[in-house]
C-alpha positions in Angstrom: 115.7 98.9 139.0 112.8 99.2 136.8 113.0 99.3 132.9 112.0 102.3 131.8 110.3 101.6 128.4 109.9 104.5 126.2 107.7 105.0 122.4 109.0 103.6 118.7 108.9 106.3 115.9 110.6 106.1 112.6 112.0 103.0 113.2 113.9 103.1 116.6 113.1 103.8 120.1 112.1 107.6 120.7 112.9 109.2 124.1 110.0 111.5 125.0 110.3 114.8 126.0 107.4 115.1 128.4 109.5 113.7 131.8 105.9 112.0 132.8 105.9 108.5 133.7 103.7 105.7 135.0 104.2 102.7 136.4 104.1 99.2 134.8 103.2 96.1 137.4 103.0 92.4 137.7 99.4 92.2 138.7 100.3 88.7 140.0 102.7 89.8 142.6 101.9 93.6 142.9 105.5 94.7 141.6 106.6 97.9 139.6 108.5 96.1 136.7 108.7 99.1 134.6 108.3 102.8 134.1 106.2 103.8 131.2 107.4 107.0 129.6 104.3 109.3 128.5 103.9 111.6 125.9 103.0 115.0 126.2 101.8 117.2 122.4 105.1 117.4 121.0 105.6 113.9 121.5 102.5 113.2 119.9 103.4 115.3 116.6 107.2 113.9 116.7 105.8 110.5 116.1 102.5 111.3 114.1 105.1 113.5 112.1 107.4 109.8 111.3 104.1 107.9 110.0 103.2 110.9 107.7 106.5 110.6 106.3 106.5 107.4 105.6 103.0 106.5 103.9 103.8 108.2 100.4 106.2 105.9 99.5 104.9 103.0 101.7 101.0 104.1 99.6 103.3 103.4 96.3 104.9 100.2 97.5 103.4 97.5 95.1 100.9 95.1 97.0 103.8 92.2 96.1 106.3 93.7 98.1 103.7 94.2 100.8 102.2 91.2 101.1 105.9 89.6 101.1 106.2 92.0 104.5 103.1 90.4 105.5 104.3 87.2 105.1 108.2 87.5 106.7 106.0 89.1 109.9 103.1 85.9 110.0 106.0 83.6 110.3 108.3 85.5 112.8 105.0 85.8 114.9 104.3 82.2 114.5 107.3 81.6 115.5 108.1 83.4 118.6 104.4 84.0 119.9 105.1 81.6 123.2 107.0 84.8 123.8 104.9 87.3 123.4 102.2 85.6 125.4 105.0 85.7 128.3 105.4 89.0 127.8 101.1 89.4 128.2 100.8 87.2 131.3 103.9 89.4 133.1 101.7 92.5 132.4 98.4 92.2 132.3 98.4 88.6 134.4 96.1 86.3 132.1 97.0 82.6 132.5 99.5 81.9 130.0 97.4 79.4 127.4 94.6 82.6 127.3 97.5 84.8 126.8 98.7 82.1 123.9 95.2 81.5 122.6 95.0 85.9 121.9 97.9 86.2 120.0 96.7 83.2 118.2 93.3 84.4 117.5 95.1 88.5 116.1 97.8 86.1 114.1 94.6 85.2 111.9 93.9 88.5 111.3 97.7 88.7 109.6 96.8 85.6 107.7 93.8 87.5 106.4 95.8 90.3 105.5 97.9 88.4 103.3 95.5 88.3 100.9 95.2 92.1 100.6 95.8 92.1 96.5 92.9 90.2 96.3 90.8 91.9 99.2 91.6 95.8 97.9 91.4 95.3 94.1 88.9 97.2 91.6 86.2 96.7 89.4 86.5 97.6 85.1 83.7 98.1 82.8 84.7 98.3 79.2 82.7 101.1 76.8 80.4 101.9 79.7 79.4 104.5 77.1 80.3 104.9 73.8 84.3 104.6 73.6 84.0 105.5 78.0 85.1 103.2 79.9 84.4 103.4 83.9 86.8 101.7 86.7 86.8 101.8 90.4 90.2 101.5 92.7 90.9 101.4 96.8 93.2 103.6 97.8 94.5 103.6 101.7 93.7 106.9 104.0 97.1 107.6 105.2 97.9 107.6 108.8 95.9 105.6 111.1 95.6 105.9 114.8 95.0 102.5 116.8 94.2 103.2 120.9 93.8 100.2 121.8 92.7 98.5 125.5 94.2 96.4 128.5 92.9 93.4 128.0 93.8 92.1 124.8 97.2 94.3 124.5 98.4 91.8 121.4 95.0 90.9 119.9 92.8 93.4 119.7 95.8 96.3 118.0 96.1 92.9 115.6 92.3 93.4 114.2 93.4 96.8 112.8 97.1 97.4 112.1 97.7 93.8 110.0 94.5 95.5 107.4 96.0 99.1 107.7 99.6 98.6 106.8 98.7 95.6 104.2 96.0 98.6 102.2 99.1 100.9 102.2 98.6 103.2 105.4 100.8 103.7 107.9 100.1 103.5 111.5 100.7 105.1 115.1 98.8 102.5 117.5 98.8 104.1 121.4 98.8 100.8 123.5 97.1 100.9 127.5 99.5 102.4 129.4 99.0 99.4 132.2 100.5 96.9 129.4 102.7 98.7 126.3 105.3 95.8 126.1 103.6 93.8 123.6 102.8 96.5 121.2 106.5 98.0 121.7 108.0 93.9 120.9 105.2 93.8 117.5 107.4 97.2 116.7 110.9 95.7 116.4 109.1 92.0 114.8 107.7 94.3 112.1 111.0 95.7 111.5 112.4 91.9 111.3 110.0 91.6 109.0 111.3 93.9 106.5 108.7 96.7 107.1 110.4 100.2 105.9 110.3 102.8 109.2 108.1 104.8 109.9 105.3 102.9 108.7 104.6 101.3 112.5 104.8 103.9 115.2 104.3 103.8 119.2 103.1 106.0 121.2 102.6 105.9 124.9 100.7 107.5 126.6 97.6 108.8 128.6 94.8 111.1 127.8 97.3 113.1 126.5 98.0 111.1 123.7 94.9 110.1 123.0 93.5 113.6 122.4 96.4 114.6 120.4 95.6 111.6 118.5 92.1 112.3 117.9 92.8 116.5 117.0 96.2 115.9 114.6 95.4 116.8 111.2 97.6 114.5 109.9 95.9 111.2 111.0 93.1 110.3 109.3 91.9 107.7 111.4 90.7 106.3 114.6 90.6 102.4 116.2 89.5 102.4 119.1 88.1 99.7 121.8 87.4 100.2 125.2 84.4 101.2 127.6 81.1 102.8 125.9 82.1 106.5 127.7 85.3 106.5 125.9 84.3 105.3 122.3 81.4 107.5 123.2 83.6 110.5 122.8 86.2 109.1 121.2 83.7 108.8 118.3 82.4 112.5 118.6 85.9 114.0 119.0 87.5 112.4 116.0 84.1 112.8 113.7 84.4 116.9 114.8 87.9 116.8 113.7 87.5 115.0 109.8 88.5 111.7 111.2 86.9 108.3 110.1 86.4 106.7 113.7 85.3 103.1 114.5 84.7 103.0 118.7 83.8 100.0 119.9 82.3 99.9 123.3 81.3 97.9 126.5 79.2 95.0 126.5 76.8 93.2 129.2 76.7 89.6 127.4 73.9 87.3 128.3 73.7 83.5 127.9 70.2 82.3 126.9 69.8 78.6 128.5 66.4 76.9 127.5 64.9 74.5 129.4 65.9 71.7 126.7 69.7 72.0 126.7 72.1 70.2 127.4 72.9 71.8 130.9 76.1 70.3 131.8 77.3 71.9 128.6 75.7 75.3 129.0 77.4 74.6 133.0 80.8 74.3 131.5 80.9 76.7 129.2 79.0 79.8 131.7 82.2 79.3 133.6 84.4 79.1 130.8 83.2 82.3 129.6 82.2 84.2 132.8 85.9 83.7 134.6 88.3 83.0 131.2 90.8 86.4 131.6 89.3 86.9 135.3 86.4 88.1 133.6 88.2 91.0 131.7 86.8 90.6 127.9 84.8 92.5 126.2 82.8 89.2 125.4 82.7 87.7 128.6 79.3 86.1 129.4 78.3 87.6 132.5 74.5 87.3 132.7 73.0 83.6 132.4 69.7 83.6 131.9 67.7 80.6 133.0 64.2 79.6 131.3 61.7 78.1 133.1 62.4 75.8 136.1 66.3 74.8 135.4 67.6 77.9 137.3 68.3 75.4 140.5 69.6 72.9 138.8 71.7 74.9 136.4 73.0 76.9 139.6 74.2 74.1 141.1 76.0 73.0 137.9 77.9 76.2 137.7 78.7 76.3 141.2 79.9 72.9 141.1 82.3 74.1 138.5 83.2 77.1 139.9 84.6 76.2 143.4 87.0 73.8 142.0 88.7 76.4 140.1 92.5 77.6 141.2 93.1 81.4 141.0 96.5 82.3 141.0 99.8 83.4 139.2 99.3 82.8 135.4 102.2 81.2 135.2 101.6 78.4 137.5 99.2 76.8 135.7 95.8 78.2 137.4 93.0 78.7 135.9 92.5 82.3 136.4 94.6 84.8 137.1 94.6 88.4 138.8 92.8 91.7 138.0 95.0 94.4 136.0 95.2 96.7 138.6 94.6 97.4 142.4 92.1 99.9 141.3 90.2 97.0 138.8 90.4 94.8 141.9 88.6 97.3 144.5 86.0 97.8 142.0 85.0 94.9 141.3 84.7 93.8 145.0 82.6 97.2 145.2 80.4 95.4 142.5 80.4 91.9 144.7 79.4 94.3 148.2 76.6 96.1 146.0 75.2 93.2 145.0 75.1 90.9 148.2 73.3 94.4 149.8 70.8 94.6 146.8 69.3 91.1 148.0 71.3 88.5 145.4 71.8 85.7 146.1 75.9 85.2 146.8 76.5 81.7 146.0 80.0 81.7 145.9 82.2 84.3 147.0 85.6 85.2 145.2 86.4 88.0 147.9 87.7 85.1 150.0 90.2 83.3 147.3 93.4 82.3 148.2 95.4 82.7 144.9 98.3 80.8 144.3 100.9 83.4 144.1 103.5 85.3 145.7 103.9 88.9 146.3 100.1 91.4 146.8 98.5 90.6 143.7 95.4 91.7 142.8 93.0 89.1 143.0 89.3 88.6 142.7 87.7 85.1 143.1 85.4 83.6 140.6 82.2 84.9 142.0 78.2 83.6 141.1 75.3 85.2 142.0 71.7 84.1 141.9 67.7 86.0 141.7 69.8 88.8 139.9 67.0 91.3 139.1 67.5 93.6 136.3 67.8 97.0 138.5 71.0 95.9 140.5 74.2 97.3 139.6 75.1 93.9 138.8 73.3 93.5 136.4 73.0 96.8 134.8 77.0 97.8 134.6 79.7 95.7 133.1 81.5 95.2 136.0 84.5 93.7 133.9 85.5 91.2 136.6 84.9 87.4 137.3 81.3 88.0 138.6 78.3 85.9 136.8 74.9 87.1 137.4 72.1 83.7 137.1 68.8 85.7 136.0 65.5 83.7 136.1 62.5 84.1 133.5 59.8 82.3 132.7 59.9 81.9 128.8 61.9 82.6 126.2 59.9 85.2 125.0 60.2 87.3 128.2 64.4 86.3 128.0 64.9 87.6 124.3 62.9 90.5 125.5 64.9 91.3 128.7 68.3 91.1 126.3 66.6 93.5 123.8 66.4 95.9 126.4 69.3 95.9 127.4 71.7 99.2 126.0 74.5 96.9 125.2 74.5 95.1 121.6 78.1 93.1 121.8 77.8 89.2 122.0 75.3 86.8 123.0 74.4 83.3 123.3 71.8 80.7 123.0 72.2 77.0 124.7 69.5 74.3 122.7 69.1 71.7 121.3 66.2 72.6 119.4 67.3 74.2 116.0 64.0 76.2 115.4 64.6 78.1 118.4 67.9 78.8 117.9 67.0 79.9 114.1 64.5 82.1 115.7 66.7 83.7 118.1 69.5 84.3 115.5 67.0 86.5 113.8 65.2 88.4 116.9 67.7 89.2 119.4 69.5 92.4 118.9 73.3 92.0 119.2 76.1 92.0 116.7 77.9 88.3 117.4 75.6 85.9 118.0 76.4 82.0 118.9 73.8 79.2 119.1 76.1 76.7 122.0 78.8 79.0 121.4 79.6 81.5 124.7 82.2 83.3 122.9 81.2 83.6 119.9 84.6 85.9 118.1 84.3 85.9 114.5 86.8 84.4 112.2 88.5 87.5 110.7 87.5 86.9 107.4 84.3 88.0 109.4 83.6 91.6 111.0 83.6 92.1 114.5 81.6 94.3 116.3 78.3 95.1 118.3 74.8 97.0 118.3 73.2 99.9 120.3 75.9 101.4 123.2 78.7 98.6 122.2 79.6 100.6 119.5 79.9 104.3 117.7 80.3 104.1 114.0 79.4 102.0 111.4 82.4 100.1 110.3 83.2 96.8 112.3 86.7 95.8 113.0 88.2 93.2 110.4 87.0 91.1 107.7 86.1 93.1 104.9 84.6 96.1 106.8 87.8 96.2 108.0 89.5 96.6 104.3 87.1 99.3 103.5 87.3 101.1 106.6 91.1 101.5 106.0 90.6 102.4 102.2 88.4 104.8 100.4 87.0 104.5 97.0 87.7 106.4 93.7 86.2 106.0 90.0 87.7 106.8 86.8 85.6 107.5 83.4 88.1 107.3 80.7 88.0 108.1 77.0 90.6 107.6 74.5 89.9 110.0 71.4 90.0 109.3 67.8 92.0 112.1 66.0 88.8 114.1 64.7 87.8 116.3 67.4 84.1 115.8 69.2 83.0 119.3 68.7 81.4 121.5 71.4 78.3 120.7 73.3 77.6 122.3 77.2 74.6 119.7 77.8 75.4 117.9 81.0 77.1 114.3 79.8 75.0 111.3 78.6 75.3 107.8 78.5 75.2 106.6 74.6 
């Protein structure tokens, strides 16, 4: 029988009352491993209700008994996050070092929240004006909603809840519904922890969930990553209701190769980034674009690289693994059809891959295309799959210009060996994250995260010290201590003396 797994409020597991359900799966095998319970609007107030409870006396919790929280919950992640990767590979069916490498890569986000008491503190000016003095202090918002995507289901609810909770918020974070376990295991390590209920709250769900998230008057704001649609309107639904909202959106990444780079390099790491996670990042390279007369030989390269890979079961040490769902699986070979009729060149096929795994997975081969031209649907959508696109143009000029135009702003990345190109490029192109022989190039989370144009709505980044602010607001006092002797009347609007 399938486990049914059902939402965390107030410090325990909550039993809906909606009687909707959806189903969990292995995506390596195809099998139903759990029932998802999903909440309907009273679900959604029960557990928004339990967070709003809790922040007044979390908000007045000093910031040394929070940071020791902090702390107690970095070292039980640290210690049991072989675990949790387990738990990401059963459901979302990345290899098991990519799923290890992404809880890694949110446990630095905890490490940067430790040092909240330095992060969140205020500024003091003494005798501003005569006998005034002025100060500034961060205070946190109160209850912050997280709706976070598939394909980081550990990592990516890690760049927000680690900053909220350490500012003093508390936080209801809605994972995908076609991967809640890891968020659902964070719950009860944060209770290890020491963390007072209420303060870190589940709630499953569907669109449901998310709308009642966005409307409640009680939360005060939104995290949100996914496609540019949904931040689209996740962004204009929670701005029309009071919210502070940061959406981050999709992303087209392109990898600029110039003729004088190293191209076994830029070979290695096109494949690395185009197939890592079958493809299913938000900073997945999946355009390579070739400068002057190295497409064939670069081509080759990648190729070369890209048969020998092993798809399969995450678990038995493949390199790639499956695609989420049936439904992410048929699209994508949609994407591969669209583009072979469009008049790409198919250089290798991941249609045809015989995955190492049991069961009816749902599995897409690494695929590579060549002469993508910038109207095919290949090129134009994120297809979200293991599908890289070689695109050929003569200089770099024409290649910064053909990633300018493009409506996504997420990542991007130069290969060179020449550093006045590189510099150049750092300051031309148009895209948030930026890496000069870097494919991936994530921030550190002392660093924001985040991308231009259509990759995202808002204007806070996620972590790093847009993150801090973003989950506190500001507030000035101008203070003055009287002498006995009174100051006498006087309605003239106040001057500084």
């Amino acid at each position: 029988m399938a486990t049914t797994l059902q939402h965390w409020k107030n410090g325990a597991v909550y039993e809906g009352t909606s009687g909707r359900f959806s189903d969990v799966t292995n995506p390596a095998t195809g099998e139903v491993t759990a029932q998802l319970a999903l909440a309907n609007e009273a679900d959604v107030d029960a557990v928004v209700a339990a967070a709003a409870a809790a922040f007044p006396a979390w908000r007045d919790t000093s910031l040394a008994k929070r940071t020791q929280v902090l702390f107690a919950f970095r070292e039980l992640l640290n210690a049991r996050k072989e675990e949790l990767a387990a738990i990401i590979t059963a459901e979302h069916g990345k290899v098991l070092s990519d799923a290890y490498g992404e809880v890694s890569r949110g446990q630095e986000v905890v490490e940067f929240a430790c040092g909240m008491p330095h992060l969140i503190k205020g500024a003091f000016t003494e005798n501003a004006s005569t006998k005034v003095d002025v100060h500034s202090i961060r205070q946190p918002l109160g209850v912050a909603g997280i709706i976070s995507p598939f394909n980081f289901p550990a990592m990516v609810p890690m760049w927000f809840f680690p900053i909220a909770i350490a500012a003093g918020n508390t936080v209801v974070v809605k994972p995908s519904e076609k991967d809640p376990t890891s968020v659902l295991w964070i719950a009860e390590l944060w209770q290890e922890a020491g963390l007072p209920d209420g303060v870190f709250n589940v709630l499953n769900g569907d669109k449901v969930a998310v709308d009642g998230l966005l409307a409640h008057p009680d939360v005060a704001s939104i995290s949100f990553v996914g496609s540019t649609p949904i931040a689209q309107y996740v962004y204009e639904t929670g701005t029309r209701h009071g919210k502070r909202v940061q959406a981050l959106g999709g992303a087209k990444n392109h990898m600029l190769v110039l003729p004088d780079a190293d191209l076994d390099l830029a070979a290695d790491q096109a494949v690395n980034a185009g197939y890592g996670s079958a493809g299913e990042r938000c900073m997945a390279i999946s355009a390579v674009v070739a400068v002057g007369g190295i497409g064939d030989e670069l081509v080759t390269k990648i190729k070369e690289r890209t048969v020998g890979l092993r798809t399969g079961d995450g678990t038995r040490g493949c390199d790639m693994g499956p695609l989420v769902t049936a439904a992410a699986r048929d699209r994508v070979s949609g994407y591969i059809d669209a583009g072979e009729a469009a008049g790409a060149t198919l250089v290798v096929d991941g249609r045809t891959v015989e995955p190492d795994a049991d069961g009816e997975g749902f599995f897409v081969g690494p695929t590579l295309f060549d002469h993508v031209s910038t109207e095919m649907s290949i090129y134009t959508d994120e297809i979200f799959g293991p599908v890289l696109s070689v695109v050929r143009v003569d200089s770099y000029d024409e290649g910064v210009e053909l990633i300018n135009s493009n409506r996504y702003g997420n990542g991007v990345a130069i290969f060179t060996n020449d550093g006045g190109a590189a510099r150049r490029f750092q300051n031309e192109v148009s895209v948030g994250m930026v890496g000069i022989n870097v494919p991936v190039p994530v921030p550190m989370a002392y660093y924001s995260f985040g991308g231009w144009k259509a990759s995202l709505f808002g204007d806070t980044h996620a972590h790093g010290v847009e993150g801090v602010h973003f989950f506190t607001r500001g507030k000035v006092i101008t203070s003055r201590w009287l002498d006995p002797s009174h100051g006498g009347l006087n309605l003239g609007f106040p001057q500084n003396t």
